[in-house]
PyMOL commands that place a pseudoatom at each C-alpha (Angstrom):
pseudoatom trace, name=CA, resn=UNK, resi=1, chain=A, elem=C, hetatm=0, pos=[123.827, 85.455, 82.616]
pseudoatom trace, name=CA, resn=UNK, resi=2, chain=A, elem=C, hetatm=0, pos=[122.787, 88.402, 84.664]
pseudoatom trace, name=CA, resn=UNK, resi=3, chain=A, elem=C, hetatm=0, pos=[119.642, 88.760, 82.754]
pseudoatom trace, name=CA, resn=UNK, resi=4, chain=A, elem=C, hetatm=0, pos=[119.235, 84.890, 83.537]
pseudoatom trace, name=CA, resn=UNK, resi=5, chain=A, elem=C, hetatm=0, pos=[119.779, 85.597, 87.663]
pseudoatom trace, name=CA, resn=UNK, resi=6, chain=A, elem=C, hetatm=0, pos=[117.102, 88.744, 87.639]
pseudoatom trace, name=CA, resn=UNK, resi=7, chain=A, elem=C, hetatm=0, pos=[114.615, 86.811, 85.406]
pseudoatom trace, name=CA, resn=UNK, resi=8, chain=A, elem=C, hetatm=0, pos=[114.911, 84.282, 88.201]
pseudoatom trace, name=CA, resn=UNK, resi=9, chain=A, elem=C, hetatm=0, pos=[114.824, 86.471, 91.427]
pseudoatom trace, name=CA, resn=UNK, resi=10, chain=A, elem=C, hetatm=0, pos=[111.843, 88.035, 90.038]
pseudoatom trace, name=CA, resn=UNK, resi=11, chain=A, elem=C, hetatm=0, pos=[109.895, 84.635, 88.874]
pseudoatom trace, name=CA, resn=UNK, resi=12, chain=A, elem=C, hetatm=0, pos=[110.876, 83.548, 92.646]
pseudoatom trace, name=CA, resn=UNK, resi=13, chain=A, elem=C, hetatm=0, pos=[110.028, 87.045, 93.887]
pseudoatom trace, name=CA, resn=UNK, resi=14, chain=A, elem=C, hetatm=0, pos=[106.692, 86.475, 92.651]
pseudoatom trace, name=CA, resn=UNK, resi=15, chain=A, elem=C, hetatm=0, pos=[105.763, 82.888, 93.658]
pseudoatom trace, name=CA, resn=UNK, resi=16, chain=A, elem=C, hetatm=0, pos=[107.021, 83.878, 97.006]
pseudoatom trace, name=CA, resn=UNK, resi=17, chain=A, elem=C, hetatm=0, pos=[104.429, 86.916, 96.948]
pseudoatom trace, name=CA, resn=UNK, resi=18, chain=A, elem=C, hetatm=0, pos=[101.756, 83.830, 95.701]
pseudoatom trace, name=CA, resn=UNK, resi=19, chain=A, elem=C, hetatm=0, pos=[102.905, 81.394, 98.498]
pseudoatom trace, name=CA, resn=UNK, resi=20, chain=A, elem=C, hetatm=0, pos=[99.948, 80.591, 100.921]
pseudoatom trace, name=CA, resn=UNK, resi=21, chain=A, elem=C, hetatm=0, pos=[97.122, 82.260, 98.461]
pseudoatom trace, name=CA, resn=UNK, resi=22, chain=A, elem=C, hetatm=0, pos=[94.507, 79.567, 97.445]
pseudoatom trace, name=CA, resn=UNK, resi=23, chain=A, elem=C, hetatm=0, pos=[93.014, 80.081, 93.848]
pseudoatom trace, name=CA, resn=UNK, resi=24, chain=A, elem=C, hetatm=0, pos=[89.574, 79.044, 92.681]
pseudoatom trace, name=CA, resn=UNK, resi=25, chain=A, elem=C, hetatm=0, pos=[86.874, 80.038, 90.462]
pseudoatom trace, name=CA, resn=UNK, resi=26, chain=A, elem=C, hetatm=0, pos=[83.980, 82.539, 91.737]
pseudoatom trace, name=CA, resn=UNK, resi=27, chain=A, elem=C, hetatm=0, pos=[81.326, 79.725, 91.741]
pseudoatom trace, name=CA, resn=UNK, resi=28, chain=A, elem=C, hetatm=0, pos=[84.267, 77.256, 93.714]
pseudoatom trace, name=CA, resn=UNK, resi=29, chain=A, elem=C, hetatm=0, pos=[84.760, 80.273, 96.180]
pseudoatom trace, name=CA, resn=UNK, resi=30, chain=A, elem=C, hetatm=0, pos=[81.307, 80.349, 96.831]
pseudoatom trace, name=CA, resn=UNK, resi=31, chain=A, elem=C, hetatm=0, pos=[80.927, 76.799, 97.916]
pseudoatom trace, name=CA, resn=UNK, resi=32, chain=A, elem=C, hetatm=0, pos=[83.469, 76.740, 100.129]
pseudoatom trace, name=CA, resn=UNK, resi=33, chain=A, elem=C, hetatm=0, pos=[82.188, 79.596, 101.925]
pseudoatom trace, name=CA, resn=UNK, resi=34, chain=A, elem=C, hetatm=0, pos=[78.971, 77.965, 102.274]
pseudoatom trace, name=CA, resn=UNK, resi=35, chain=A, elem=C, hetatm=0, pos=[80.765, 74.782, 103.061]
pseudoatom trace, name=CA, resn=UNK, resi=36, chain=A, elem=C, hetatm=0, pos=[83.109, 76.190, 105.817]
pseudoatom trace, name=CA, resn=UNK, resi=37, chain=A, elem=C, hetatm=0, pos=[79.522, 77.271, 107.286]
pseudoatom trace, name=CA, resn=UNK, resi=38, chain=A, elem=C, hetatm=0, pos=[77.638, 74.088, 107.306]
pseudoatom trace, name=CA, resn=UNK, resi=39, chain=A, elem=C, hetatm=0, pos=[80.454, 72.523, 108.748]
pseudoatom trace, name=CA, resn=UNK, resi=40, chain=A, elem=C, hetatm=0, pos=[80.378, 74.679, 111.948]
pseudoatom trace, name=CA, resn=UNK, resi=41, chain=A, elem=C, hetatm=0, pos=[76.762, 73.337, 112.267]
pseudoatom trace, name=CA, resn=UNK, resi=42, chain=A, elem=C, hetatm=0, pos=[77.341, 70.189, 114.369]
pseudoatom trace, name=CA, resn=UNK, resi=43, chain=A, elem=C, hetatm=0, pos=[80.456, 72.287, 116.457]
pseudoatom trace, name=CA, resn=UNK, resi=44, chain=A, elem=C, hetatm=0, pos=[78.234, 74.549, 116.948]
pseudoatom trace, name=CA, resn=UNK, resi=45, chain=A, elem=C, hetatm=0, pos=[75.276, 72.716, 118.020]
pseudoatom trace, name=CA, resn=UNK, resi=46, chain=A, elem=C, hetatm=0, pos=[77.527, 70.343, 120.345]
pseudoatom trace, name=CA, resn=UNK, resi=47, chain=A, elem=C, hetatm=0, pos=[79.212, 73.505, 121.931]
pseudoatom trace, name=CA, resn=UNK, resi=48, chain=A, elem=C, hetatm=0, pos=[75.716, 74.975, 122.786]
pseudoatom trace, name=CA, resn=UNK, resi=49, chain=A, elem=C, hetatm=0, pos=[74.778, 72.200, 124.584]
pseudoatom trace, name=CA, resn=UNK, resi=50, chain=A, elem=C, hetatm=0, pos=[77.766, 71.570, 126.397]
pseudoatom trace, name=CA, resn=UNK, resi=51, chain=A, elem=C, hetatm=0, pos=[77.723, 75.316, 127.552]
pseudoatom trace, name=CA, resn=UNK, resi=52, chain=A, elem=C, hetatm=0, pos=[74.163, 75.056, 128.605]
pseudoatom trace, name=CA, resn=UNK, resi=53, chain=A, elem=C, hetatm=0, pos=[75.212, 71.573, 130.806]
pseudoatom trace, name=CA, resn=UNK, resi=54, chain=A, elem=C, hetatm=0, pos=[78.039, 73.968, 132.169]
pseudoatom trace, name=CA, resn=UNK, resi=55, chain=A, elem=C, hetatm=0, pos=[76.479, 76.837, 132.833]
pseudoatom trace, name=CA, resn=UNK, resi=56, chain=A, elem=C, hetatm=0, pos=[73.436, 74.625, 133.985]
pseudoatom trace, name=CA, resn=UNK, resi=57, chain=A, elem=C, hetatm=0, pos=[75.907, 73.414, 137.105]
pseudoatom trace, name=CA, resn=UNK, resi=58, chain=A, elem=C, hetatm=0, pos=[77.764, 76.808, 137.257]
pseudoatom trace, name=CA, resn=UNK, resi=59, chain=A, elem=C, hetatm=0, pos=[81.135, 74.914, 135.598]
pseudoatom trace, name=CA, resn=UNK, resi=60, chain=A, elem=C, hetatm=0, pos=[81.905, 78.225, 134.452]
pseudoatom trace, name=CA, resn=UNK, resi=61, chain=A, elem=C, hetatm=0, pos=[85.268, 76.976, 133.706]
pseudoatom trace, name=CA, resn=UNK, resi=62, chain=A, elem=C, hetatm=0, pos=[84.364, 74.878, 131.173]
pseudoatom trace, name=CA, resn=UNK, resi=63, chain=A, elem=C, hetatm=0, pos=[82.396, 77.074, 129.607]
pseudoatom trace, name=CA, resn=UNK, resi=64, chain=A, elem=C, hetatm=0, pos=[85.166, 79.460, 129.193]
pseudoatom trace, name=CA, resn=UNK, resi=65, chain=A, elem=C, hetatm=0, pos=[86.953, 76.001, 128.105]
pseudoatom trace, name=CA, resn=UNK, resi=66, chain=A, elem=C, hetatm=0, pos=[84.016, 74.807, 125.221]
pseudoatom trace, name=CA, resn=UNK, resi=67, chain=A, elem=C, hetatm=0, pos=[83.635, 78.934, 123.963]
pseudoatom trace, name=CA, resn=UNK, resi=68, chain=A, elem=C, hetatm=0, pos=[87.627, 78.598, 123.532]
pseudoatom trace, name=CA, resn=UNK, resi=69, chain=A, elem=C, hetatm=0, pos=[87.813, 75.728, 121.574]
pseudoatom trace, name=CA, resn=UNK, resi=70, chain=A, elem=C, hetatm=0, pos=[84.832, 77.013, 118.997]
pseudoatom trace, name=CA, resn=UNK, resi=71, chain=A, elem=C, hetatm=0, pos=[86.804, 80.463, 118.725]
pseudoatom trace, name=CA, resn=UNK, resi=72, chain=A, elem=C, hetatm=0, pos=[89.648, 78.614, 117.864]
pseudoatom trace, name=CA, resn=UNK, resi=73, chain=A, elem=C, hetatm=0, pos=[87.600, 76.748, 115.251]
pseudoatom trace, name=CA, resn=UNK, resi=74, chain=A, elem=C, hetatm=0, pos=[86.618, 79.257, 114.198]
pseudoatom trace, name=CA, resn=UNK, resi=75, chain=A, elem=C, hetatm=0, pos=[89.334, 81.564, 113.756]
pseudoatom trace, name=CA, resn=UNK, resi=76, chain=A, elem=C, hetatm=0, pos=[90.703, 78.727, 111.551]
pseudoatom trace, name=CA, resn=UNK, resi=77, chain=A, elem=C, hetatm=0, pos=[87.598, 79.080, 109.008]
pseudoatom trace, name=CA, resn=UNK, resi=78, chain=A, elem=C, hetatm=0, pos=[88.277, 82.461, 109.287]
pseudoatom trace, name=CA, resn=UNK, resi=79, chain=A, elem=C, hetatm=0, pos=[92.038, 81.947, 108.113]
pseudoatom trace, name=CA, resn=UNK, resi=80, chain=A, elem=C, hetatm=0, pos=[90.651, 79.589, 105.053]
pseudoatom trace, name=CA, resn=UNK, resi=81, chain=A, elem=C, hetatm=0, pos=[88.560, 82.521, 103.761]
pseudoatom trace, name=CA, resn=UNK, resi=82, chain=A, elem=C, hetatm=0, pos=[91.113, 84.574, 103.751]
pseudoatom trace, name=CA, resn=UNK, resi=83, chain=A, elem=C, hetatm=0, pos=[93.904, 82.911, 102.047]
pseudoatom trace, name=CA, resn=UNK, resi=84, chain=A, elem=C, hetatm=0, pos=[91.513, 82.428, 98.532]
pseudoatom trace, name=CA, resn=UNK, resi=85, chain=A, elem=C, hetatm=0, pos=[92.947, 85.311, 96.135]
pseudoatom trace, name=CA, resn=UNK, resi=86, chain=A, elem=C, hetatm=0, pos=[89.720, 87.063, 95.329]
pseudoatom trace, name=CA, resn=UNK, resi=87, chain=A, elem=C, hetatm=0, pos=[90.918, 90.177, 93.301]
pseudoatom trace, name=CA, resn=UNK, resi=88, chain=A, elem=C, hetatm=0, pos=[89.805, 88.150, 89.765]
pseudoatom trace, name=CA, resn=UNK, resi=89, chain=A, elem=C, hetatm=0, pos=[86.253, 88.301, 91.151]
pseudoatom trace, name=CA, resn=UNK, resi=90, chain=A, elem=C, hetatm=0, pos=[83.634, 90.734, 90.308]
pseudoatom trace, name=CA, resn=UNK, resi=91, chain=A, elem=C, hetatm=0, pos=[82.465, 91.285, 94.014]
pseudoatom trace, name=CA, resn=UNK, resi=92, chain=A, elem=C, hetatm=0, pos=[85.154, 89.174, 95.464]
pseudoatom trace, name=CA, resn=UNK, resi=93, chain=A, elem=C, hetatm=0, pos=[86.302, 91.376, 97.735]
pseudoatom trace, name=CA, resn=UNK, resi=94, chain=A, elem=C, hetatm=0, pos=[83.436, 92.425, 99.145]
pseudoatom trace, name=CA, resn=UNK, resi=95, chain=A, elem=C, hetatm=0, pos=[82.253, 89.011, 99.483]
pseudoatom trace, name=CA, resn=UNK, resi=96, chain=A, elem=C, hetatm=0, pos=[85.072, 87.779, 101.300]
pseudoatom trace, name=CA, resn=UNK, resi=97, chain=A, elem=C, hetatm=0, pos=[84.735, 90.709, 103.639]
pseudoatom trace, name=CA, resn=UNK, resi=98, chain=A, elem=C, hetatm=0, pos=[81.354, 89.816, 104.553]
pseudoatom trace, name=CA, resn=UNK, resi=99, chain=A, elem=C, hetatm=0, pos=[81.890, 86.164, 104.959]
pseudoatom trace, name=CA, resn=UNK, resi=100, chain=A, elem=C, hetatm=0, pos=[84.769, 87.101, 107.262]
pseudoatom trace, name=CA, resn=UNK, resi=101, chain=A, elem=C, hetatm=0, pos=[82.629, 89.501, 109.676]
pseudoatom trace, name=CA, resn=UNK, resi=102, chain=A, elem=C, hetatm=0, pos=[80.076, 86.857, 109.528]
pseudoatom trace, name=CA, resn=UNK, resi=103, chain=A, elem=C, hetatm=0, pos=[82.813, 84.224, 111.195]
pseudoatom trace, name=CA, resn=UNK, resi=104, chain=A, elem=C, hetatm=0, pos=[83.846, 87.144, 113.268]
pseudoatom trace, name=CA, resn=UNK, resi=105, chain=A, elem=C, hetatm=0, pos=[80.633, 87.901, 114.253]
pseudoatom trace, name=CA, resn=UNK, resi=106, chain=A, elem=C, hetatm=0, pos=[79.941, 84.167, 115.352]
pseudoatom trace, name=CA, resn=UNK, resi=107, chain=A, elem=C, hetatm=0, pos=[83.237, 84.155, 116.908]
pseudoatom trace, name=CA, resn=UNK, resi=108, chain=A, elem=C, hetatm=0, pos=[82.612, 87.150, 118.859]
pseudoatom trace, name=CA, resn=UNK, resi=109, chain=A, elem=C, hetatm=0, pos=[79.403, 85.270, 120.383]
pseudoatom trace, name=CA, resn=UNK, resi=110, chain=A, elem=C, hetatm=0, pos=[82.011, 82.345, 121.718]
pseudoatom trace, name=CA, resn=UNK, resi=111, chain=A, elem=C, hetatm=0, pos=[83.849, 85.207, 123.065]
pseudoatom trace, name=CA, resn=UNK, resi=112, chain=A, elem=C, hetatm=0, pos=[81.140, 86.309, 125.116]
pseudoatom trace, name=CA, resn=UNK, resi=113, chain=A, elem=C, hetatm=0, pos=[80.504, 83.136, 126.565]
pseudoatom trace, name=CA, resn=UNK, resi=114, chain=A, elem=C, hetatm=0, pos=[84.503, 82.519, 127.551]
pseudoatom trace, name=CA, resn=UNK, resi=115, chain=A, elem=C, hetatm=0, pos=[83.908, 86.195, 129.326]
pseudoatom trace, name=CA, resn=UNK, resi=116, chain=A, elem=C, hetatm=0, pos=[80.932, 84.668, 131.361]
pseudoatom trace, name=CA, resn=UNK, resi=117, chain=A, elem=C, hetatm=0, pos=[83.059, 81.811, 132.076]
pseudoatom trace, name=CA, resn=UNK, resi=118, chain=A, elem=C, hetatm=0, pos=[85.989, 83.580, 132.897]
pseudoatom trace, name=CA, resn=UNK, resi=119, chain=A, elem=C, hetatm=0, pos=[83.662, 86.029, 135.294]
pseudoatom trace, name=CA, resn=UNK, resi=120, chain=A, elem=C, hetatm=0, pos=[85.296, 86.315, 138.281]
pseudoatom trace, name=CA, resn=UNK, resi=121, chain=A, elem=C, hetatm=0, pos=[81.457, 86.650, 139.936]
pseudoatom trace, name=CA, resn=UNK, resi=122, chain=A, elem=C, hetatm=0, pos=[77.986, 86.504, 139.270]
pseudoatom trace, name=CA, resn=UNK, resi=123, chain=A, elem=C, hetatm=0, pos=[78.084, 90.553, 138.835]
pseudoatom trace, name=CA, resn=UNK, resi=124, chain=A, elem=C, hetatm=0, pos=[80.921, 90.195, 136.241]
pseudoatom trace, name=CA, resn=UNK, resi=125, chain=A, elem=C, hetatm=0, pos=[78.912, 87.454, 134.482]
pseudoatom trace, name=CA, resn=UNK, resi=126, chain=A, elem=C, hetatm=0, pos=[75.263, 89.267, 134.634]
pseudoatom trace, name=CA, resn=UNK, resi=127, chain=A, elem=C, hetatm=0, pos=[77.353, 92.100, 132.851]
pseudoatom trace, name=CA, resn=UNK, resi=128, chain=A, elem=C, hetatm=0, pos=[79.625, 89.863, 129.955]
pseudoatom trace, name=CA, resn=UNK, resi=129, chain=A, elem=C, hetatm=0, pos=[75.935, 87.755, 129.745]
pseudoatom trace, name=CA, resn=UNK, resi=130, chain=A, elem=C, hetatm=0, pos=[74.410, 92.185, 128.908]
pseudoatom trace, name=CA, resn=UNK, resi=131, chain=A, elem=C, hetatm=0, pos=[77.503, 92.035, 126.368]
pseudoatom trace, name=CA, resn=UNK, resi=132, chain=A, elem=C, hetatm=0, pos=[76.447, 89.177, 124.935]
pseudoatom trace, name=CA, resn=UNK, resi=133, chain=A, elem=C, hetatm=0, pos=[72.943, 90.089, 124.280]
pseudoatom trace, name=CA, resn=UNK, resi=134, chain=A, elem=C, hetatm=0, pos=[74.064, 93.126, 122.898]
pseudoatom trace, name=CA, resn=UNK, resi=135, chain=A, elem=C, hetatm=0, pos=[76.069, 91.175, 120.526]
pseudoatom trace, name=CA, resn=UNK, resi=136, chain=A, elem=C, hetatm=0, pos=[72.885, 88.813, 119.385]
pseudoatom trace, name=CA, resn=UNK, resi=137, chain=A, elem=C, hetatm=0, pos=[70.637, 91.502, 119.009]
pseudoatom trace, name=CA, resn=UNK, resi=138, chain=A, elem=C, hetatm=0, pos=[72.866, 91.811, 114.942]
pseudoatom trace, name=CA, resn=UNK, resi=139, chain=A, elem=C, hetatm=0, pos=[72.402, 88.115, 114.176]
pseudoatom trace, name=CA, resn=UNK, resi=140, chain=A, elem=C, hetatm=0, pos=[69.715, 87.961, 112.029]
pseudoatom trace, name=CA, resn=UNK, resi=141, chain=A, elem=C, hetatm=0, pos=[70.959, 91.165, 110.393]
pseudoatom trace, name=CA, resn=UNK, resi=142, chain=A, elem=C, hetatm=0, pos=[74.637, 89.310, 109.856]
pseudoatom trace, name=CA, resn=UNK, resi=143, chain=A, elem=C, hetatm=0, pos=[73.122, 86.247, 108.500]
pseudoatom trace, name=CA, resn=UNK, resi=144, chain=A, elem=C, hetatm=0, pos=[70.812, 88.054, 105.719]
pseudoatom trace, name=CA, resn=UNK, resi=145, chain=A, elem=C, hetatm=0, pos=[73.499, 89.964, 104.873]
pseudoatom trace, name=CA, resn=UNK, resi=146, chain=A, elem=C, hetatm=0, pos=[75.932, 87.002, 104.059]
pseudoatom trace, name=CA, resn=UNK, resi=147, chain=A, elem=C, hetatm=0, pos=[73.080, 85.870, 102.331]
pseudoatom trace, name=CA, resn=UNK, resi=148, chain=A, elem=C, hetatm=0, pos=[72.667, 88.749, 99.891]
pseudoatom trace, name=CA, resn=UNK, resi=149, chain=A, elem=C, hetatm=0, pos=[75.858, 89.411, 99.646]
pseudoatom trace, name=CA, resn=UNK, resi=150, chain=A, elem=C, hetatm=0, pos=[76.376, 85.820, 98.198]
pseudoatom trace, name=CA, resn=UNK, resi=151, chain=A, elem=C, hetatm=0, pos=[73.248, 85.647, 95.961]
pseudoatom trace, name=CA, resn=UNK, resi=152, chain=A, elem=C, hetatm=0, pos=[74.543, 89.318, 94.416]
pseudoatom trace, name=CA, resn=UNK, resi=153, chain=A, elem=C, hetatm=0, pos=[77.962, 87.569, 94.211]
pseudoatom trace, name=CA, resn=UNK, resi=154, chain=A, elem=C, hetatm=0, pos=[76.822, 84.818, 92.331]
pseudoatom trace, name=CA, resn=UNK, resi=155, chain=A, elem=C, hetatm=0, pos=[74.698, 86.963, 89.699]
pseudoatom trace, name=CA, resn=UNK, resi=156, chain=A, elem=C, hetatm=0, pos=[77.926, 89.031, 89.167]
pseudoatom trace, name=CA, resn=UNK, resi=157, chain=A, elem=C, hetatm=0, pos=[79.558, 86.125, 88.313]
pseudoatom trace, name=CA, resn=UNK, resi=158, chain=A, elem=C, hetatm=0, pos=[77.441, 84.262, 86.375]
pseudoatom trace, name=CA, resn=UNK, resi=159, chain=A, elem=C, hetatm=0, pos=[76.614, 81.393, 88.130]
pseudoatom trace, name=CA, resn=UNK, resi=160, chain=A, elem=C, hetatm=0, pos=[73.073, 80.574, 89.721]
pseudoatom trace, name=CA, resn=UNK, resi=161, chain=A, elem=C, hetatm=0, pos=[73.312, 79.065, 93.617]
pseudoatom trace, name=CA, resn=UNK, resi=162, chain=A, elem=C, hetatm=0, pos=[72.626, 75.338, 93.778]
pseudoatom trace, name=CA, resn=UNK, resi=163, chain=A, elem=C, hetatm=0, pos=[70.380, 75.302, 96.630]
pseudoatom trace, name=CA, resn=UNK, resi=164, chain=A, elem=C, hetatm=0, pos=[69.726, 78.715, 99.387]
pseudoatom trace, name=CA, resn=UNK, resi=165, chain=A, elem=C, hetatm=0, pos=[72.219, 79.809, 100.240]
pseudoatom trace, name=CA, resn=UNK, resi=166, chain=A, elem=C, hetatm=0, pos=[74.188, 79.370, 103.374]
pseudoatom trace, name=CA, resn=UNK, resi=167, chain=A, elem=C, hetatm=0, pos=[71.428, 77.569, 105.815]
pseudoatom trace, name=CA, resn=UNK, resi=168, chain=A, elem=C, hetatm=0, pos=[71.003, 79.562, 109.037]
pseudoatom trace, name=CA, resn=UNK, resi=169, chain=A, elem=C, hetatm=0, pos=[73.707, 78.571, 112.004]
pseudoatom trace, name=CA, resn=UNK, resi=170, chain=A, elem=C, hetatm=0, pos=[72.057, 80.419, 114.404]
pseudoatom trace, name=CA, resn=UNK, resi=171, chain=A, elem=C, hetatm=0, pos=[73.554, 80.430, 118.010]
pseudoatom trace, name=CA, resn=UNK, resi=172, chain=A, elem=C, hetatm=0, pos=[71.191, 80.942, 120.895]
pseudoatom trace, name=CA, resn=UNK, resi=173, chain=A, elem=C, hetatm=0, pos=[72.507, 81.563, 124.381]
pseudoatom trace, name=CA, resn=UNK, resi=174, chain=A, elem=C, hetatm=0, pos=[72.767, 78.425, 125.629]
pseudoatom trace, name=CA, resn=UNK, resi=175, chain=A, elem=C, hetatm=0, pos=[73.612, 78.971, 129.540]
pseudoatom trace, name=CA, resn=UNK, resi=176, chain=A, elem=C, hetatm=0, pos=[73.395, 82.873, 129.190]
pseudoatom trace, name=CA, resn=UNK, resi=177, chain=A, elem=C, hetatm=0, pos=[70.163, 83.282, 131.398]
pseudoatom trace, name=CA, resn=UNK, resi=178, chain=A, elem=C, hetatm=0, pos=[71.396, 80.821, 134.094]
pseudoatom trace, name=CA, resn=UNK, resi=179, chain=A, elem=C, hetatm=0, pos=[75.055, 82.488, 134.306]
pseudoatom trace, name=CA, resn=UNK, resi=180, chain=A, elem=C, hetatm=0, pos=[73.493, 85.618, 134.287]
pseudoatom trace, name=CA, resn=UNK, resi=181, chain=A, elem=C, hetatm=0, pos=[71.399, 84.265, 137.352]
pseudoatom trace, name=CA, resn=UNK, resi=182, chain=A, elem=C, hetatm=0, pos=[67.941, 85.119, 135.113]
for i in range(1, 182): cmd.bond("trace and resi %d" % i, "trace and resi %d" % (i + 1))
show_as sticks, trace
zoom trace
């Protein structure tokens, strides 16, 4: 019987150590990373023109409003990623970690933009709009590296890409030159 009681604490000991952890094969893990990417594309392109409109009439509030909601978007991608248990992966790790800075890193650019919009002045903005082009300056750099990352991931674990992998979702500053009075 007490055998029976610890055989159970430990089986529910151990599902409640699994609770919330998504599993999926290497190739599955792959696509979804790719997927949660492509399906930031139309956000993404409907945010940057809303902030440009914005920004365009000095709305700075809803600029700060728009840049919210994508960081919230994509904080939630972010949350996906990391739920997957990668530790049966060759590479998994590492791949997860990269496709997690490369959310952050697009997060961080929605950040930037809620800082203009939150600017209490055009000084404040002309320097969070600086920030920001600090922060683009490591785009291209964080989107090849997702991308080698992934294609080294793949070979690892023997599976070949379908098509390239992860198309570009490249953010331009939308209203950054016209908050920043340029």
């Amino acid at each position: 019987m007490r055998l029976n009681t610890l055989l159970c604490t430990a089986v529910l000991l151990l599902l409640a150590a699994c609770k919330g952890k998504i599993t999926m094969t290497a190739k599955q893990y792959s696509d979804e990373i790719a997927q949660l990417e492509q399906s930031l594309a139309e956000p993404i392109r409907e945010t940057e023109n809303a902030i440009k409109r914005y920004a365009d009439s000095a709305d700075y509030k809803n600029v700060s409003v728009a840049a919210g909601k994508m960081e919230t978007l994509i904080q939630q991608k972010i949350d996906q990623i990391e739920k997957v248990d990668v530790s049966t992966f060759t590479g998994g790790e590492d791949f997860k970690t990269v496709a997690v800075r490369y959310f952050e890193y697009f997060k961080s650019l929605y950040t930037a933009y809620r800082e203009i919009g939150d600017a209490p002045d055009e000084a404040a903005r002309i320097t969070a709009s600086n920030r920001m082009n600090q922060v683009l300056v490591a785009q291209e750099e964080v989107i090849l590296r997702l991308q080698d990352t992934q294609v080294r991931f793949a070979a690892e674990n023997g599976f070949m890409l379908e098509k390239a992998p992860l198309q570009q979702t490249n953010v331009t500053p939308s209203g950054k030159g016209d908050s920043a009075g340029d």
